[in-house]
LOPA-392457 format. One record per residue (C-alpha): residue number from 0; residue in one letter; x negated, y, z. Coordinates in Angstrom, 2 decimals, padded with zeros to 5 digits, always signed. Layout:
<nodes>
NODE   resi   resn         x         y         z
NODE    NUM      a         X         Y         Z
...
</nodes>
This chain:
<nodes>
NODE   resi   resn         x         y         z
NODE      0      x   +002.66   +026.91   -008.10
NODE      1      x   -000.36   +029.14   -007.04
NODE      2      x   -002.48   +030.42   -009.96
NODE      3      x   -005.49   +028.57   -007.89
NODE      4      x   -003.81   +024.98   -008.06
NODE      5      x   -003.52   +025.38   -011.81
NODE      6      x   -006.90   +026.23   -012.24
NODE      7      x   -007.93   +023.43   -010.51
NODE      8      x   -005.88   +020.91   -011.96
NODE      9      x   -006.88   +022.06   -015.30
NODE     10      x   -010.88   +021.77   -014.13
NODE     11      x   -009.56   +018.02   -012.59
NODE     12      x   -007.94   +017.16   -016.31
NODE     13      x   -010.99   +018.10   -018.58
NODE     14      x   -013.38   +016.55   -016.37
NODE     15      x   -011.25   +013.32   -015.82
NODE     16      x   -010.26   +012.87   -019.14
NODE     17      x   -013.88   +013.52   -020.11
NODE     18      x   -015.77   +010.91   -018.27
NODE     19      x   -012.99   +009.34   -019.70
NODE     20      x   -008.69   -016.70   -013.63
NODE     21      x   -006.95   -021.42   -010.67
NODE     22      x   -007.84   -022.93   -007.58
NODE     23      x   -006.89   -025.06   -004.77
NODE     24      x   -004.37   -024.28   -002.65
NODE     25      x   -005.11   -022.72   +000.57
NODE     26      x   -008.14   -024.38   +002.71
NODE     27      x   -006.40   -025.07   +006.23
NODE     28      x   -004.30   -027.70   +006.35
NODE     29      x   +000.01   -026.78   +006.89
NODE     30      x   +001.07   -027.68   +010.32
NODE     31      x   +003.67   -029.90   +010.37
NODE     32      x   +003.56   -030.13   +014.03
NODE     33      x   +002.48   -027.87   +017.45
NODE     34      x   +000.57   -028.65   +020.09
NODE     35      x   +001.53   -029.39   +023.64
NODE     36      x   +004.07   -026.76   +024.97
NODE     37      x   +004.58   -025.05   +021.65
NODE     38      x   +000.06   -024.05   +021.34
NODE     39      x   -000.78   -024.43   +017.38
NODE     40      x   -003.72   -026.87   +017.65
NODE     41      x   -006.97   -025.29   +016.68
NODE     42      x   -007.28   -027.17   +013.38
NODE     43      x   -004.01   -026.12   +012.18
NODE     44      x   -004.57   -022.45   +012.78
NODE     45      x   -004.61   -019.91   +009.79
NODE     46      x   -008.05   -018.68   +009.70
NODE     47      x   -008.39   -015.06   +009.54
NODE     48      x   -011.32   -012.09   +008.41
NODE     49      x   -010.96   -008.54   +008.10
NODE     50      x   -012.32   -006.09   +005.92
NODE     51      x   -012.16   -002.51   +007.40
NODE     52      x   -011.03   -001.52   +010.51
NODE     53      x   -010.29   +001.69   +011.10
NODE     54      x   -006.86   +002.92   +012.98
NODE     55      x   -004.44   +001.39   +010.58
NODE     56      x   -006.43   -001.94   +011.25
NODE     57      x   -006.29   -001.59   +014.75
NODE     58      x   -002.84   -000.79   +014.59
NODE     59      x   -001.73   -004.04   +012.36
NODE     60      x   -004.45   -006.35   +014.54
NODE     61      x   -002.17   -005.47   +017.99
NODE     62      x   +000.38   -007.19   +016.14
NODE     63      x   -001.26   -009.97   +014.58
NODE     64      x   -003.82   -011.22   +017.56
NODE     65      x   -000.78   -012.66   +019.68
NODE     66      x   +000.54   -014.60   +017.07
NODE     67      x   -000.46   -018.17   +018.14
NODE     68      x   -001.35   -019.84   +015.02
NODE     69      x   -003.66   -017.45   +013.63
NODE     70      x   -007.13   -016.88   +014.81
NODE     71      x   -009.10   -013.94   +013.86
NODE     72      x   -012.86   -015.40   +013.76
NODE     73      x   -014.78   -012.35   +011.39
NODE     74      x   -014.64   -008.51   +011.00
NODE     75      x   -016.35   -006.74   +008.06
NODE     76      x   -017.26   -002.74   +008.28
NODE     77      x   -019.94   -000.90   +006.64
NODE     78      x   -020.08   +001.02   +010.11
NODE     79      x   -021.36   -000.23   +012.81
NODE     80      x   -019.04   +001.64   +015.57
NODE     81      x   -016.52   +000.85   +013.64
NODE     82      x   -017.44   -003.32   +013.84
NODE     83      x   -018.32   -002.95   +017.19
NODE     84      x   -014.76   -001.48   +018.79
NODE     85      x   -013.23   -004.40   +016.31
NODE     86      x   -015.02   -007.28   +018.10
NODE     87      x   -014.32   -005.40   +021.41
NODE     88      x   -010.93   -005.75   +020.61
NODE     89      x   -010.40   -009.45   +019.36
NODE     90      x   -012.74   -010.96   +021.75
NODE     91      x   -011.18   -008.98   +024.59
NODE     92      x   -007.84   -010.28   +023.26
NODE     93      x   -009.43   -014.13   +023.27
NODE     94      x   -011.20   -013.95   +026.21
NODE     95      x   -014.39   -014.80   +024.40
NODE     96      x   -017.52   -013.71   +021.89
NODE     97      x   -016.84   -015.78   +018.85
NODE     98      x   -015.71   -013.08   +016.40
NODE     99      x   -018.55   -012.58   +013.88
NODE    100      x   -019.83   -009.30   +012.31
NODE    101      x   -020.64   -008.28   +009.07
NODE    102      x   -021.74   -004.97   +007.39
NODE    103      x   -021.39   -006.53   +004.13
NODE    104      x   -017.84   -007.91   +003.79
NODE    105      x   -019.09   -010.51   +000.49
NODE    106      x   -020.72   -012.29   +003.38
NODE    107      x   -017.77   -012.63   +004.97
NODE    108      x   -016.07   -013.96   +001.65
NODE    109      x   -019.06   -016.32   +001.48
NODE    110      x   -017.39   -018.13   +004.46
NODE    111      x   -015.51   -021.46   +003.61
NODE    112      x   -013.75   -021.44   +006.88
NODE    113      x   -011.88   -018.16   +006.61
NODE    114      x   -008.23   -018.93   +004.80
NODE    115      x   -007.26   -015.33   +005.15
NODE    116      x   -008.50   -011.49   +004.43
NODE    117      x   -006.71   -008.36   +005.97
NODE    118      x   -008.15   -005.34   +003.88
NODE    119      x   -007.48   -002.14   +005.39
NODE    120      x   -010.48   +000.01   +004.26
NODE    121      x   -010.14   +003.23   +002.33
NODE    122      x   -008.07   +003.05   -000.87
NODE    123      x   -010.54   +003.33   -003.00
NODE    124      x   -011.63   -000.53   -002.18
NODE    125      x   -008.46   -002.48   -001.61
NODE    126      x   -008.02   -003.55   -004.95
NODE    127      x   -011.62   -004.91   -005.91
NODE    128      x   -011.75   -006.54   -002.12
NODE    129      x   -008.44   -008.19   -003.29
NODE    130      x   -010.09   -009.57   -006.22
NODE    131      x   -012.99   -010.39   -005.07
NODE    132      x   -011.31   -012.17   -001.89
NODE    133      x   -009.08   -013.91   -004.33
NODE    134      x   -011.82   -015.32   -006.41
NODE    135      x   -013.25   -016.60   -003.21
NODE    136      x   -010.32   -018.76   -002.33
NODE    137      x   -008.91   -016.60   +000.36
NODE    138      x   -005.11   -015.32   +000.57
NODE    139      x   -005.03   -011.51   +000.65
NODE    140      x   -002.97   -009.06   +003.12
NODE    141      x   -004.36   -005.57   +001.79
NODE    142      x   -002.77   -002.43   +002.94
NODE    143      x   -001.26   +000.17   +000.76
NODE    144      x   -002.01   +001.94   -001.99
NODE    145      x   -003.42   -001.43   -003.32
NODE    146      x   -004.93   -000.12   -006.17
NODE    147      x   -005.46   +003.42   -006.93
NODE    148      x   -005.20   +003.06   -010.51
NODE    149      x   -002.58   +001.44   -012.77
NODE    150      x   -005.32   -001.09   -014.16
NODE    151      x   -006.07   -001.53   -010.84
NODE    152      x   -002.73   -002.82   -010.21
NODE    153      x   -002.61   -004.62   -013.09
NODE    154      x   -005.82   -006.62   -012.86
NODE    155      x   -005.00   -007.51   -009.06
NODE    156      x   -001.66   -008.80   -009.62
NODE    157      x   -002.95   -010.78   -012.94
NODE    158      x   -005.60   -012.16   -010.32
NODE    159      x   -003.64   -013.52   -007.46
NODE    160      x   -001.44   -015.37   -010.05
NODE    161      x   -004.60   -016.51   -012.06
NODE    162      x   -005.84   -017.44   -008.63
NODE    163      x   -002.89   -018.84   -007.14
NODE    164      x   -003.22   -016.98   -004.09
NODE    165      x   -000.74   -016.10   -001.76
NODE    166      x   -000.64   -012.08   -001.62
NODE    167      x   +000.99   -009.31   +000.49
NODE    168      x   +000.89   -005.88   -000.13
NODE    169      x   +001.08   -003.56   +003.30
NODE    170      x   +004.36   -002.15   +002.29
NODE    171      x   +005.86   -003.45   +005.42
NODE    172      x   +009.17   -001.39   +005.48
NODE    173      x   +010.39   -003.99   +003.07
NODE    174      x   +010.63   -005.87   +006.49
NODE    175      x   +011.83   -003.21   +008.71
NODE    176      x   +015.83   -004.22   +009.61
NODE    177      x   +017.26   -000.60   +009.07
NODE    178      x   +015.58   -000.52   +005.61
NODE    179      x   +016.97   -003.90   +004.56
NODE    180      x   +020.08   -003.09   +005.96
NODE    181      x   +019.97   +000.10   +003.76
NODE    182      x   +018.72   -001.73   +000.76
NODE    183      x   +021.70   -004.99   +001.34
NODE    184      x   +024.51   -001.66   +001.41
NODE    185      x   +023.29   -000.66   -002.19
NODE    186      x   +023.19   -004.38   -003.10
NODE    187      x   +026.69   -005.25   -001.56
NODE    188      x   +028.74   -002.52   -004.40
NODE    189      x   +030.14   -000.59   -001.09
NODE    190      x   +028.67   +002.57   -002.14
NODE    191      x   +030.29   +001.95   -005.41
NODE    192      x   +027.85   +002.16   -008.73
NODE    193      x   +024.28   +003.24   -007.73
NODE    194      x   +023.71   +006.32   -009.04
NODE    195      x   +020.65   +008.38   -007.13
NODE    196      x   +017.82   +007.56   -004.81
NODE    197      x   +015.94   +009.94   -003.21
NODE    198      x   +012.22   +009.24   -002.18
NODE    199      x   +009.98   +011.00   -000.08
NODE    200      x   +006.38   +011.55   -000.51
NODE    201      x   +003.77   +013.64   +000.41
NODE    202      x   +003.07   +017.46   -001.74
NODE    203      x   +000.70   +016.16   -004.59
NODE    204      x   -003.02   +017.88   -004.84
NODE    205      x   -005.54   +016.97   -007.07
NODE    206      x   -008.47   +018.12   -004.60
NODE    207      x   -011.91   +016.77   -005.15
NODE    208      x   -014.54   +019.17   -003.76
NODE    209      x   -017.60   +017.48   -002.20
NODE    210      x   -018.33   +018.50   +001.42
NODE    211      x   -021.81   +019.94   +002.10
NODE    212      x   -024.70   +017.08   +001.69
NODE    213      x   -025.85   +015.33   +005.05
NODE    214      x   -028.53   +013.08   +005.89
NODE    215      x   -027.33   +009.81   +005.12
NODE    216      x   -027.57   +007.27   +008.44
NODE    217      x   -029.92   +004.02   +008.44
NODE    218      x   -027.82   +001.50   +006.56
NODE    219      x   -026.74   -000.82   +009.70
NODE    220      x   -025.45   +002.44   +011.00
NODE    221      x   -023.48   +003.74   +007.96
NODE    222      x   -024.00   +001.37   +004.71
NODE    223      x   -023.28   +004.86   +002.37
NODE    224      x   -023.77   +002.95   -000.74
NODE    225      x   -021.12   +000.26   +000.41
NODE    226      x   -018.88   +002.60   +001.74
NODE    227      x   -018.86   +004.41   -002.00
NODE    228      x   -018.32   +001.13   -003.52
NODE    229      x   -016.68   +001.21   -007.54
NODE    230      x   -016.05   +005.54   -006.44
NODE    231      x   -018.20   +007.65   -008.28
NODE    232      x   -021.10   +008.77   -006.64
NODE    233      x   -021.18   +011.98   -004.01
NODE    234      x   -023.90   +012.56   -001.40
NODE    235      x   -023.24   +011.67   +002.08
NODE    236      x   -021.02   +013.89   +004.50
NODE    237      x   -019.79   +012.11   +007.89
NODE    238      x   -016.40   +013.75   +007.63
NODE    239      x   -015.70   +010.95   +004.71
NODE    240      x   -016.09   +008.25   +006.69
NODE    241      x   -014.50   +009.84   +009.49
NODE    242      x   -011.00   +010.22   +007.31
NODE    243      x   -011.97   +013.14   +005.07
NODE    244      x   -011.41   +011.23   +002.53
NODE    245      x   -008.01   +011.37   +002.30
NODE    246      x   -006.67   +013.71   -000.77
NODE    247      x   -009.74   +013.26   -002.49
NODE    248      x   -009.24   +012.32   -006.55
NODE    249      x   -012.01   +010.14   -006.15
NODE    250      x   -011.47   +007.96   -003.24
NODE    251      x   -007.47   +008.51   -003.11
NODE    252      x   -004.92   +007.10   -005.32
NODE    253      x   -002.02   +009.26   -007.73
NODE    254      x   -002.66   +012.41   -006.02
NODE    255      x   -001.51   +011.43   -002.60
NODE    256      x   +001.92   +009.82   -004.28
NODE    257      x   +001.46   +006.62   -003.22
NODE    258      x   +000.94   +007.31   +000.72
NODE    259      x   +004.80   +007.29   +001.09
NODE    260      x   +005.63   +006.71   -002.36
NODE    261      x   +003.99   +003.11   -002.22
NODE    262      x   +006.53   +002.78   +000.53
NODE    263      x   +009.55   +004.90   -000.39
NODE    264      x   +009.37   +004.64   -004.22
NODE    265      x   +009.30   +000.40   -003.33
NODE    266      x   +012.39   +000.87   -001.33
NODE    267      x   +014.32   +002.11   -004.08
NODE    268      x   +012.65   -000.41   -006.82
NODE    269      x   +014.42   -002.98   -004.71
NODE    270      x   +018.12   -001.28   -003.86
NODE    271      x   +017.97   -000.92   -007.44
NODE    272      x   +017.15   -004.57   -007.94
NODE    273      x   +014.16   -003.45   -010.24
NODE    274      x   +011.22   -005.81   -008.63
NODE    275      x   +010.91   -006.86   -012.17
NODE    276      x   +010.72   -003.38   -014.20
NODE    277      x   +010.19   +000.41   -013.53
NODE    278      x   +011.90   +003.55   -014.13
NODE    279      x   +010.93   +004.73   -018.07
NODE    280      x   +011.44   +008.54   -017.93
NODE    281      x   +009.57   +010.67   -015.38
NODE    282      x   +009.89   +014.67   -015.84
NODE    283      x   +008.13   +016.71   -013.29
NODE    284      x   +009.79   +019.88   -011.64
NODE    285      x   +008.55   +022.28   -009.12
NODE    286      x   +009.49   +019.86   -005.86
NODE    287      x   +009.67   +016.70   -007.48
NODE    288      x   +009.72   +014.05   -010.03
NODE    289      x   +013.26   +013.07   -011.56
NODE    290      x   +013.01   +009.77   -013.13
NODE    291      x   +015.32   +007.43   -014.83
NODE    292      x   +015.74   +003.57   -015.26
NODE    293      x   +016.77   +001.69   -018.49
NODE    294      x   +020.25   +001.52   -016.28
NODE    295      x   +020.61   +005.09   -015.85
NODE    296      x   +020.06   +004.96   -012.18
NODE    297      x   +018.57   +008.01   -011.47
NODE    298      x   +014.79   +008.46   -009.03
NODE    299      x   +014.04   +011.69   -007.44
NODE    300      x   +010.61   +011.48   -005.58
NODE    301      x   +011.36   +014.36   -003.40
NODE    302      x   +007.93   +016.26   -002.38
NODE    303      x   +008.50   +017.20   +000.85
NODE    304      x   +006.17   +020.89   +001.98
NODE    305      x   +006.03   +019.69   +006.00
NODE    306      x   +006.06   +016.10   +005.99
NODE    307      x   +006.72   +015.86   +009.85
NODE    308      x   +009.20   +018.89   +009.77
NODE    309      x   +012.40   +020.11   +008.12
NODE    310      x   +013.36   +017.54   +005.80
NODE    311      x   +016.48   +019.59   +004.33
NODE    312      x   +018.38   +019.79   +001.51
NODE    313      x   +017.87   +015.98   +001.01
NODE    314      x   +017.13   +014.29   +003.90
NODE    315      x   +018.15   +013.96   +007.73
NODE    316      x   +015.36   +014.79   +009.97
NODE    317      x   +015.73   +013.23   +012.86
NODE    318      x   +015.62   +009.60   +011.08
NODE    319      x   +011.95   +010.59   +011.07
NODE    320      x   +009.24   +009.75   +008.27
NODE    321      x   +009.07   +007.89   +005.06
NODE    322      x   +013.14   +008.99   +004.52
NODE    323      x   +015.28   +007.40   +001.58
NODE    324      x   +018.68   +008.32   +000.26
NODE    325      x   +020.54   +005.74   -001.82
NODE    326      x   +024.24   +007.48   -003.55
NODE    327      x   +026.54   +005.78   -005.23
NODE    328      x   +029.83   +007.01   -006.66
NODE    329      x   +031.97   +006.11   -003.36
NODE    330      x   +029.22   +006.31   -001.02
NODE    331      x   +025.80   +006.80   +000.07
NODE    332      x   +022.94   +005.87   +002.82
NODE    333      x   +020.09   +007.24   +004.69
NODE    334      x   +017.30   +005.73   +006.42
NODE    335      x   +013.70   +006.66   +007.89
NODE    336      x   +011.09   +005.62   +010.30
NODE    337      x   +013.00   +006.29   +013.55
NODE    338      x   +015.07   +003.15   +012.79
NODE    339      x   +018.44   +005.14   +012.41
NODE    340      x   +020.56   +004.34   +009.52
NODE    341      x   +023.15   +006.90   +008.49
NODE    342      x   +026.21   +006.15   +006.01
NODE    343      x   +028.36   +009.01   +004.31
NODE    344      x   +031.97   +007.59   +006.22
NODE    345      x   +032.95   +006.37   +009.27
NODE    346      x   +033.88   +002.72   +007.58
NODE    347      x   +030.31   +002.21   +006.15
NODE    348      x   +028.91   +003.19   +009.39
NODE    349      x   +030.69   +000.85   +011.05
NODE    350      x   +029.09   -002.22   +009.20
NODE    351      x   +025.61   -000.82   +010.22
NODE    352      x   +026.10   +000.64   +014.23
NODE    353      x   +024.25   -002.16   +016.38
NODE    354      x   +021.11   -002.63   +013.91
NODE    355      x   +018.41   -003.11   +015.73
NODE    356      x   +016.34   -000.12   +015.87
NODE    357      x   +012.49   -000.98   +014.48
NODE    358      x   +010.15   +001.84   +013.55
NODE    359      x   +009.47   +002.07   +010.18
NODE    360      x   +005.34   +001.48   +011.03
NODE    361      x   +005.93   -002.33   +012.69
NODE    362      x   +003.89   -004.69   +010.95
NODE    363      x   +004.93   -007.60   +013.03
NODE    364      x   +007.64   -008.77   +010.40
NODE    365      x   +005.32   -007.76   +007.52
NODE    366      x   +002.45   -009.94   +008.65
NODE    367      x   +004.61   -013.15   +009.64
NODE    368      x   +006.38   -013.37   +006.64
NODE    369      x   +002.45   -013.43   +005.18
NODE    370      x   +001.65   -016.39   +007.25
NODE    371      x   +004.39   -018.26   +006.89
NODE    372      x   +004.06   -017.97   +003.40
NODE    373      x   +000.67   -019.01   +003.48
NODE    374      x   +001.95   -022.17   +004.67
NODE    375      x   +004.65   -023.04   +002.36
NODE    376      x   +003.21   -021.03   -000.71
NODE    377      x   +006.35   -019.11   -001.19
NODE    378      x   +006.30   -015.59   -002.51
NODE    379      x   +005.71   -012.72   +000.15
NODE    380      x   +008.39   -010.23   +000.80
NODE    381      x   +005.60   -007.92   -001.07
NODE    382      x   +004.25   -009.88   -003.71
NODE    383      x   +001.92   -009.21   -007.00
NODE    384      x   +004.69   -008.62   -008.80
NODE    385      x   +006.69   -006.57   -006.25
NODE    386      x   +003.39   -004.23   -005.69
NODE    387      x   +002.52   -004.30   -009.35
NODE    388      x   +006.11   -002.12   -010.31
NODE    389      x   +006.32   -000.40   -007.56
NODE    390      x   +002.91   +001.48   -007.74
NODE    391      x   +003.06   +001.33   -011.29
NODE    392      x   +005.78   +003.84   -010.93
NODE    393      x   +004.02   +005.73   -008.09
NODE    394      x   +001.09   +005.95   -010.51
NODE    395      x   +003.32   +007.32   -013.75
NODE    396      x   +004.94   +009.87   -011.94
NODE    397      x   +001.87   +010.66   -010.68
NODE    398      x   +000.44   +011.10   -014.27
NODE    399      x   +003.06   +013.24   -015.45
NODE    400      x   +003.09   +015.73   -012.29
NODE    401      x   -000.86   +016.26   -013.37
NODE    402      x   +000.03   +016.86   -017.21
NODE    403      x   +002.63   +018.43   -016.24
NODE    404      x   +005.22   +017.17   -018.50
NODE    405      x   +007.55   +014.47   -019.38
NODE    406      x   +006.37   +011.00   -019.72
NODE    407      x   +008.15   +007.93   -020.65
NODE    408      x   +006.40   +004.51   -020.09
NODE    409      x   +006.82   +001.14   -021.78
NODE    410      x   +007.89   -001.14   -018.96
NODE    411      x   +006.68   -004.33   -020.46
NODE    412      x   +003.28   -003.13   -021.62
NODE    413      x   +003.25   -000.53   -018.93
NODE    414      x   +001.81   +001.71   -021.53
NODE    415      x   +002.62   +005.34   -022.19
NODE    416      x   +004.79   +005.98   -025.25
NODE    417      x   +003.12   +007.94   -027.94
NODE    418      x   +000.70   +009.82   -025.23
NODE    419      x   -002.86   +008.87   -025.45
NODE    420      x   -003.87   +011.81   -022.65
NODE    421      x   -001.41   +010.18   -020.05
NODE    422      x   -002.98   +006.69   -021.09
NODE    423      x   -006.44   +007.61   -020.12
NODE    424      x   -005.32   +008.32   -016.96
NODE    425      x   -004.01   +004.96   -016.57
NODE    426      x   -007.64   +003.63   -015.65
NODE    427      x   -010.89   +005.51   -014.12
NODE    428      x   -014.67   +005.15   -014.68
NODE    429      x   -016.00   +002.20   -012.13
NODE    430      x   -019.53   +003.41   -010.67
NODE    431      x   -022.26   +000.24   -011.23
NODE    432      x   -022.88   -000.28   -007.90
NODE    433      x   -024.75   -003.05   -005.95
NODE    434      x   -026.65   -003.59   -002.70
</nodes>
């Protein structure tokens, strides 16, 4: 580690640690039946708004808008090109101008007649747009990390059950064939015991420099203030809203961990069958984070220096991005984005050769499984509680790569044992802010 990233995770820790309830079910009614020739009636369709669109948004809306039973009827953005190119695109898929526009998304939440929010803004909002669009009545699809801190995560998964809302977190993999497949191998015994999983994330960095002041736009154009939110305060630079705030303490979540690690670190939660706990032991080293269940299952979250290049010692790199390795004692699996699966003999292979290849991105699965569960009010492939361990353990292993030691957590209090410095981490300052 470069003298330069010490000194600046040092400055990061003294400053940190320095400033250191239910409801109806949903409002559409179920359809119990279709219209003529298979069309949902337009009563019966799932209601939808979205909060932030930028190019993940876009991305998941191309595979929502052709799903017949779901209408998209609002679109929230504190920037106005932004809203713009979003009702371009839904009322060019419609054929119409009915989607509605709103700088302000609580006006959006305002609306009785929207069952459904997609939040895809920046991290730094997802979870208190969760809340707040839970508390409005409205079933939540929010994209990944869903909270950037572990109170964060707490407090929305103790909401959507106080709530009784129906909840998906954007960890779509979890409905991506070649990762189930991967994950039903570790389940079915035929790699013998479980006894490592590797997960890939991005390099950590704890950068938080502010870019050079600019003039901040005219609200409609650029709602600054909005676009902050619960971040602490910086002057305006249009670089942030442009992306640049990705790797940024304040406006990113566990030092760029949970990017993959929401993901990848998920992945293994469930071929473990851990949904309902977390690793307790998590020791940082120079390239990773080794961590350890109550089981003795064994997590290394594998920080890989060229996320789109060589993925060697521990990974195959043509099965492309997001990579995870599950070993057991008489076998072992490998799986990525490019939809390949790869087994350690020719008889495990066998049971997986014909899978359907999906790239790890697709959200199709993802959001369907939402919607249907909307109807029925079953749990969500990614669920409160699913999300809630998952980037709980993201977060930890997060905590102990910046204090740079090992850290054991208390999986039912999801407190740090006997460390009060790596408990203050576990929450941030929320700036007062209002419009």
């Amino acid at each position: 580690m470069s003298d330069q990233t010490q000194i600046r995770r040092r400055t990061f820790l003294q400053s940190t640690l320095a400033a250191g309830a239910a409801t109806a079910v949903a409002s559409f009614v179920p359809a119990t039946a279709l219209g003529r020739q298979g069309a949902t009636a337009p009563s019966e369709k799932i209601t939808l708004g979205v909060i932030g669109i930028g190019p993940r948004c876009t991305y998941d809306m191309k595979s929502i808008l052709p799903m017949g039973d779901v209408q998209c009827v609002a679109i929230a953005d504190v920037q106005a090109s932004r809203r713009d190119a979003g009702k371009k695109l839904v009322d060019d898929h419609y054929k119409n101008a009915d989607c509605k526009l709103y700088r302000d998304f609580r006006e959006l939440l305002d609306r009785k007649d929207i069952d459904a929010v997609l939040i895809a803004t920046g991290d730094r909002w997802h979870a208190a747009a969760s809340i707040m669009a839970a508390q409005a009545g409205k079933d939540v699809y929010s994209e990944k990390p869903c909270g950037i801190t572990i109170a964060d995560c707490q407090k929305l998964a103790d909401t959507m059950h106080a709530e009784k809302r129906v909840f998906q977190a954007g960890t779509q993999r979890r409905s991506v064939l070649n990762f189930q497949k991967a994950v039903e191998l570790a389940h079915s015994g035929k790699l013998g015991k479980l006894q490592t999983m590797h997960a890939s994330v991005y390099v950590p960095t704890l950068d938080n420099t502010w870019l050079p002041a600019e003039p901040t736009p005219a609200r409609d154009v650029v709602d600054w203030n909005l676009w902050l939110g619960p971040s602490a305060w910086r002057p305006y630079n249009q670089q942030y809203v442009g992306g640049k705030w990705r790797g940024q303490w304040d406006f990113d979540s566990g030092a760029r961990l949970l990017d993959w690690g929401a993901h990848t670190v998920d992945l293994c939660q469930w071929a473990n069958q851990a949904d309902n706990t977390l690793p307790i032991d998590y020791e940082p080293t120079e390239n990773s984070i080794v961590c350890r269940y109550a089981n003795g299952v064994k997590l290394v979250i594998d920080f890989l220096q060229a996320p789109f290049g060589d993925r060697a010692p521990h990974y195959i790199t043509r099965l492309g991005t997001c990579p995870v390795r599950f070993i057991g004692d008489e076998g072992s699996v490998e799986t990525g984005d490019e939809g390949e699966i790869v087994a350690s003999s020719s008889t495990l292979q066998k049971q997986l050769d014909g899978t359907k290849r999906v790239r790890g991105l697709d959200v199709s699965t993802h959001a369907r499984d939402f919607f249907d569960c909307m109807r029925s009010r079953e749990k969500t492939a990614a669920n409160p509680d699913v999300m809630r361990r998952s980037h709980i353990a993201c977060h930890a292993a997060a905590i102990a790569w910046i204090l740079k030691r090992k850290l054991t957590i208390d999986p039912v209090t999801e407190t740090f044992v006997s460390d009060p410095e790596a408990n203050l981490l576990r929450s941030r300052p929320a700036r007062e802010w209002a419009v």
